[in-house]
VEXDREN-2710 file (C-alpha; in Angstrom, 1 decimal):
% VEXDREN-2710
k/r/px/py/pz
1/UNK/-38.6/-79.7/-61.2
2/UNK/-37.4/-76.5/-59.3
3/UNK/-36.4/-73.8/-61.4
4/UNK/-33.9/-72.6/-58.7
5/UNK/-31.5/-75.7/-58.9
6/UNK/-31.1/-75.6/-63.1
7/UNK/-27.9/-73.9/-64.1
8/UNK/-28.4/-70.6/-65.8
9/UNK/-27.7/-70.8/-69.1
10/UNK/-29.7/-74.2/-69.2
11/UNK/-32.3/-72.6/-67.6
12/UNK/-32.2/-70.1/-70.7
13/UNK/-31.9/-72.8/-73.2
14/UNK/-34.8/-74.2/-72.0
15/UNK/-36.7/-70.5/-71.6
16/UNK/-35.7/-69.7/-75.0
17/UNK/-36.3/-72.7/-76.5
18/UNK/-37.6/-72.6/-80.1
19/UNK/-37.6/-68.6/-79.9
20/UNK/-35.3/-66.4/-81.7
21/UNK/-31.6/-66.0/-79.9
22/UNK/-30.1/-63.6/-81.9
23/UNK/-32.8/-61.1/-81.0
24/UNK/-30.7/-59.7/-77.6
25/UNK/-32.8/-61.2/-74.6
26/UNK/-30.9/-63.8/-74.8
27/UNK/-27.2/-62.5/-75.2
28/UNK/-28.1/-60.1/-72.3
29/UNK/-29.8/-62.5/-69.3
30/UNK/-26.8/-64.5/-70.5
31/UNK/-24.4/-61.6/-69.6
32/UNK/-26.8/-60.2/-66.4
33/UNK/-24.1/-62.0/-63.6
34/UNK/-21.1/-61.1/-65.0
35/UNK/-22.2/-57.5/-65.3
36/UNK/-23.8/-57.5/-62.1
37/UNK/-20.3/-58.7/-60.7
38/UNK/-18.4/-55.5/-63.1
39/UNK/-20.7/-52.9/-61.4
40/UNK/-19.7/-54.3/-57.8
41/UNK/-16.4/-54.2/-58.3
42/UNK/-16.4/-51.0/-60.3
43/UNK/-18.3/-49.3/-57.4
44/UNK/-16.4/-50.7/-54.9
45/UNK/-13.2/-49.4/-56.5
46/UNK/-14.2/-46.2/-56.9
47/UNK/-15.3/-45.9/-53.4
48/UNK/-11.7/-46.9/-51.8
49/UNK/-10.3/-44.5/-54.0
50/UNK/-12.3/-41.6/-52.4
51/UNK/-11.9/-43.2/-49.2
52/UNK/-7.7/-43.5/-50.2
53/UNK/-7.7/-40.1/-51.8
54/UNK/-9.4/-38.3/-48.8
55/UNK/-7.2/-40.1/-46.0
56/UNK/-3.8/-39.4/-48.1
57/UNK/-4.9/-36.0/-47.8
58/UNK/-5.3/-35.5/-44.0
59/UNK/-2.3/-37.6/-43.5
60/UNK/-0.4/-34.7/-45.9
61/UNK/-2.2/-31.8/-44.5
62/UNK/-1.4/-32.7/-40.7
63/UNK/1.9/-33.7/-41.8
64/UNK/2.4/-29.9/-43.1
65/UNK/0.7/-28.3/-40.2
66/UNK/3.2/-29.8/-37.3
67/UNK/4.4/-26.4/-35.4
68/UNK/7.9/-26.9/-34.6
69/UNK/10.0/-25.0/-31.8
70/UNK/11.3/-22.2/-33.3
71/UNK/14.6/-21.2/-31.3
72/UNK/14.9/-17.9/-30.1
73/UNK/18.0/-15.9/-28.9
74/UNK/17.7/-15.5/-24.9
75/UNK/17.5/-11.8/-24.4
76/UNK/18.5/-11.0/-20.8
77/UNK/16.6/-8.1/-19.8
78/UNK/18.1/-5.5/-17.5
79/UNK/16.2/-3.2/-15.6
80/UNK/17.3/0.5/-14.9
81/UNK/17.8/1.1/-11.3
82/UNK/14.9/3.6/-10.1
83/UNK/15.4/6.1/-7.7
84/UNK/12.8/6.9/-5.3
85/UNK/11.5/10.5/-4.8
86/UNK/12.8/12.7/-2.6
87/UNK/9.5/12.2/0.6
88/UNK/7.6/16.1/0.5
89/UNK/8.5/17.7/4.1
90/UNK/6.0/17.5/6.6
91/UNK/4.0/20.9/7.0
92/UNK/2.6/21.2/10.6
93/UNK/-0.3/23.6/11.0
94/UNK/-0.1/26.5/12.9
95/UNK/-1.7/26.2/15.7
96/UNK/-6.0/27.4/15.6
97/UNK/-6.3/31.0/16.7
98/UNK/-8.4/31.6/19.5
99/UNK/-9.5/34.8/20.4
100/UNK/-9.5/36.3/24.1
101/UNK/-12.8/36.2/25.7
102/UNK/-14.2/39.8/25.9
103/UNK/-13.6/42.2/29.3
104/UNK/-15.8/41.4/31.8
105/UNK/-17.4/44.7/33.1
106/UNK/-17.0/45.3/36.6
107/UNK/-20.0/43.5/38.7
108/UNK/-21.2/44.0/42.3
109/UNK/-22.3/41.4/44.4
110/UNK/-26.2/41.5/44.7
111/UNK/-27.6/41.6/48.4
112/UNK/-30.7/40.4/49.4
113/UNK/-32.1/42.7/52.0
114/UNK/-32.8/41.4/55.5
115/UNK/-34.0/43.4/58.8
116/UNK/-31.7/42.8/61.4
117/UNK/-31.0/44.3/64.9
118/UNK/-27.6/44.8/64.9
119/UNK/-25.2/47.0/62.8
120/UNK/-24.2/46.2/59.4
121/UNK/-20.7/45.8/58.6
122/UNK/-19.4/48.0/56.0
123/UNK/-18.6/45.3/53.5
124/UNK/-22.3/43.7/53.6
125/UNK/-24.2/47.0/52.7
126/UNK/-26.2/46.9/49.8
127/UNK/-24.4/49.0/46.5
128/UNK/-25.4/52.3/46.1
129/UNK/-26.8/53.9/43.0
130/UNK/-23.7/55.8/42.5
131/UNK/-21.6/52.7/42.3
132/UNK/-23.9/50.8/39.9
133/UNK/-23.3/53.4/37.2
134/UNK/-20.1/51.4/36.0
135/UNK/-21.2/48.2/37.1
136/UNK/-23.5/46.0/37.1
137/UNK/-25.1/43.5/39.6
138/UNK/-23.9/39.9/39.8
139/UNK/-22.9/37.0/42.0
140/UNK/-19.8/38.1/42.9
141/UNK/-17.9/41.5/43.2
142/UNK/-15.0/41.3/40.8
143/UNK/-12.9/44.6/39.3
144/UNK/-13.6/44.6/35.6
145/UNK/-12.9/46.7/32.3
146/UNK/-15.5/49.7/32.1
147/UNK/-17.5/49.4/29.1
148/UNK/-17.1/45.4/29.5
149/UNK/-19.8/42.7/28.6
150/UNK/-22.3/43.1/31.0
151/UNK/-24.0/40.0/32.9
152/UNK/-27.3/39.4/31.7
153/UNK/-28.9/37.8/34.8
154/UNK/-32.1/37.1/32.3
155/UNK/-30.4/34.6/30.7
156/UNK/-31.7/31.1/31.5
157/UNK/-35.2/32.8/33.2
158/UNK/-37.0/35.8/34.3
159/UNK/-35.1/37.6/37.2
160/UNK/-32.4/34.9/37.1
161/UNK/-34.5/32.6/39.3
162/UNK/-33.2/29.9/36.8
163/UNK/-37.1/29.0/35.2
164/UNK/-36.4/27.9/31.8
165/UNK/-39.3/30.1/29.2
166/UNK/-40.5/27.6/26.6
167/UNK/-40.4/28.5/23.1
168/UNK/-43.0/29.9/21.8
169/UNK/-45.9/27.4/20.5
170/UNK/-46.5/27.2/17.0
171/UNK/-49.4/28.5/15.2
172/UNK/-52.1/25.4/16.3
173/UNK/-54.3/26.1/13.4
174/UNK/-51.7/25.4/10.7
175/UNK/-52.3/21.6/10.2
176/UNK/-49.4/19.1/11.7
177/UNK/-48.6/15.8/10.1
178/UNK/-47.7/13.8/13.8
179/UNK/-48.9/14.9/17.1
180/UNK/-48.1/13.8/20.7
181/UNK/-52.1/12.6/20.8
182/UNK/-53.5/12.4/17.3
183/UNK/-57.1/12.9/16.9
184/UNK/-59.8/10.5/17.2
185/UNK/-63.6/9.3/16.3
186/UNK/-66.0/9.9/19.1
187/UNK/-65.9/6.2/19.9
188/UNK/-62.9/5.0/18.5
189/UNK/-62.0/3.0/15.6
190/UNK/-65.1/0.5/16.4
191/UNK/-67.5/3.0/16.1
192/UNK/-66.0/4.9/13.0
193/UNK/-66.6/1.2/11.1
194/UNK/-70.2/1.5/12.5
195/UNK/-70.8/5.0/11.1
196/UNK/-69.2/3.9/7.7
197/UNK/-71.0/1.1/7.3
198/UNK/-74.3/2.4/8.1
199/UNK/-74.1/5.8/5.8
200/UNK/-72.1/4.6/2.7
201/UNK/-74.1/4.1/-0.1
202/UNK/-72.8/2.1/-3.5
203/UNK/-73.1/3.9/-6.3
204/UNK/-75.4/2.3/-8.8
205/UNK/-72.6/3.0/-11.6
206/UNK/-70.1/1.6/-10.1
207/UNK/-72.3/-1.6/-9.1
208/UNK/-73.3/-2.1/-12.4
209/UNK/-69.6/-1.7/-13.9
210/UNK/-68.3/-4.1/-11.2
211/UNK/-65.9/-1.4/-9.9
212/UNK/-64.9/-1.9/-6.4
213/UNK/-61.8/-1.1/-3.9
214/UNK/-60.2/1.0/-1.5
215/UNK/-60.5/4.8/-1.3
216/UNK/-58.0/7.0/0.3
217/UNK/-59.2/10.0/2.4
218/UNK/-57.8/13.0/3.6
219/UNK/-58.6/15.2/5.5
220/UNK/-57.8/17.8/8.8
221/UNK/-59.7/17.5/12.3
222/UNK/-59.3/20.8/13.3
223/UNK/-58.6/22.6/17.4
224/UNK/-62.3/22.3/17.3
225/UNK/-62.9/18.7/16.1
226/UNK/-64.8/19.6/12.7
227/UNK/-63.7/18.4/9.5
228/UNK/-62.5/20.2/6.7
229/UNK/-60.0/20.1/3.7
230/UNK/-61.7/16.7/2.8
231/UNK/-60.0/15.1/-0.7
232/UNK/-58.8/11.8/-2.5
233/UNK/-55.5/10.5/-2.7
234/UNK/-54.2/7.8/-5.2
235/UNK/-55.1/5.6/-8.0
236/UNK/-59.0/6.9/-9.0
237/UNK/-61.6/4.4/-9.3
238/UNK/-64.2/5.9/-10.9
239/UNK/-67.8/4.7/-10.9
240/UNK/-68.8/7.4/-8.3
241/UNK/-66.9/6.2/-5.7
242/UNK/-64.6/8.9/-4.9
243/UNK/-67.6/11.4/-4.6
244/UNK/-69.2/9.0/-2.1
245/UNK/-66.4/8.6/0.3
246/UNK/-65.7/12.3/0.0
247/UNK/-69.5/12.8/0.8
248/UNK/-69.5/10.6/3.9
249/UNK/-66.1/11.8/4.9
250/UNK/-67.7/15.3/5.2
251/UNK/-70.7/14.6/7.2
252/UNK/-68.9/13.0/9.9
253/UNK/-69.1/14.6/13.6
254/UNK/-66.9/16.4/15.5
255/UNK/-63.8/14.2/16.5
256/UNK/-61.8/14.3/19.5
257/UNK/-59.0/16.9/18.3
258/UNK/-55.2/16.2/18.5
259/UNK/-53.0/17.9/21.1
260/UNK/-49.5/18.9/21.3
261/UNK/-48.0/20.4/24.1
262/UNK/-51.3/20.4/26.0
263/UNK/-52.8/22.7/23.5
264/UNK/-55.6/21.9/20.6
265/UNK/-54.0/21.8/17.4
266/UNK/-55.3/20.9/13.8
267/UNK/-54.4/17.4/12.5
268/UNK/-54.0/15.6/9.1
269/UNK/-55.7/12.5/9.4
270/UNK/-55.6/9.4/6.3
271/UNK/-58.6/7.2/6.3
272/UNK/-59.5/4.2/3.9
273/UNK/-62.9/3.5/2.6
274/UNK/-62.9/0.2/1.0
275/UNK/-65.7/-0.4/-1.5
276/UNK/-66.8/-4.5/-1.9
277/UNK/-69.6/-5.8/-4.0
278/UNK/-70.7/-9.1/-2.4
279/UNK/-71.1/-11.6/-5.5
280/UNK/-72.2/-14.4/-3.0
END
């Protein structure tokens, strides 16, 4: 017979039967649905009243919290009328002042001398020492102020013959940064790799440390195409190689030296020596 399908407390009669009833087992497996069924509803009671409480208050708090219009008195607001300042007059500026040109002294037409066989007429004579003592030679014969600017006829050549004198040329042994033709390796740039290649030696420090990269030279080919002023520029390296760049740097022939204005002049020059280590 199934256990499941006997009624409870025949069930328990037949579980406690011959066994003492008054003991409490009984009287509580007796009781076990109906309390079951109290705690269920108890719990479940509670819990709408929390739910109830907590919804009665939000419904009362947003019921509090509505913002009503508040209404206002319209204030019309009037503005004052502004009156606009008086424009500042218009000052013109005087005119710039320009000063008269200084009096002219008085100048004599230059002649150029020519043998002729006829008389010369009195106005085509050559000026005479005596007239030249207030006045000086020019183009044109014009009456000036005495003690006047003179006419320098010296001004854009030598014996106004109109050569232009260029400036005079800057010291060439001072060194220049750019020339018109900047200096060069006997050779060219082909034949300043050669020389590199063939005379740098890697310093056994450095190959040992794994130090290796490019080394900025400086240095000045001079009018006479030596070398000189020989030093480093940028980051160091270390390892020795500074010292060797500097070293082959120095021992370099004579270059072709730079030129400006046709003349020899001393030249800063910037090479790189770039230091590899083949790891192949």
């Amino acid at each position: 017979m199934d256990s499941a399908k006997i009624p409870g407390n025949d069930f328990l009669d037949i579980l406690f039967y011959g066994r003492n009833k008054d003991y409490g087992a009984y009287e509580l497996r007796s009781r076990y649905d109906r309390r079951v069924r109290n705690a269920v509803m108890g719990t479940a009671s509670i819990m709408l009243v929390m739910i109830g409480g907590y919804v009665l208050n939000n419904t009362l708090r947003a019921a509090e919290n509505v913002h009503r219009p508040v209404l206002t008195e319209r204030k019309i607001l009037e503005l004052e009328k502004l009156e606009m300042p008086p424009e500042p007059p218009v000052t013109i500026p005087p005119p710039p002042v320009t000063s008269a040109p200084p009096p002219m002294a008085a100048s004599i037409r230059a002649t150029t001398p020519v043998i002729v066989n006829t008389d010369v007429p009195p106005d085509e004579m050559p000026p005479k020492n005596a007239d030249l003592q207030n006045a000086v030679v020019g183009f044109t014969t014009s009456d000036g102020v005495e003690g006047g600017m003179d006419i320098d006829l010296n001004a854009n050549g030598n014996g106004g013959n109109g050569v232009v004198v260029a400036p005079p040329a800057s010291n060439p042994d001072i060194p220049h940064t750019f020339v018109e033709i900047m200096p060069q390796f006997p050779g060219g740039e082909a034949a300043l790799a050669k020389y590199l290649g063939n005379n740098i030696r890697y310093p056994h420090i450095a190959q040992d440390n794994g130090i290796q990269g490019t080394i900025f030279i400086q240095f000045v080919v001079n009018r006479d195409g030596s070398i000189s002023q020989v030093k480093t520029t940028g980051a160091v390296k270390g390892g020795g190689l500074e010292e060797e760049a500097i070293r082959v740097v120095s021992k370099m022939p004579k270059w072709k030296p730079g030129k400006q204005n046709g003349q020899y002049v001393a030249v800063y020059f910037n090479l790189p020596v770039r230091f590899s280590l083949n790891n192949n």
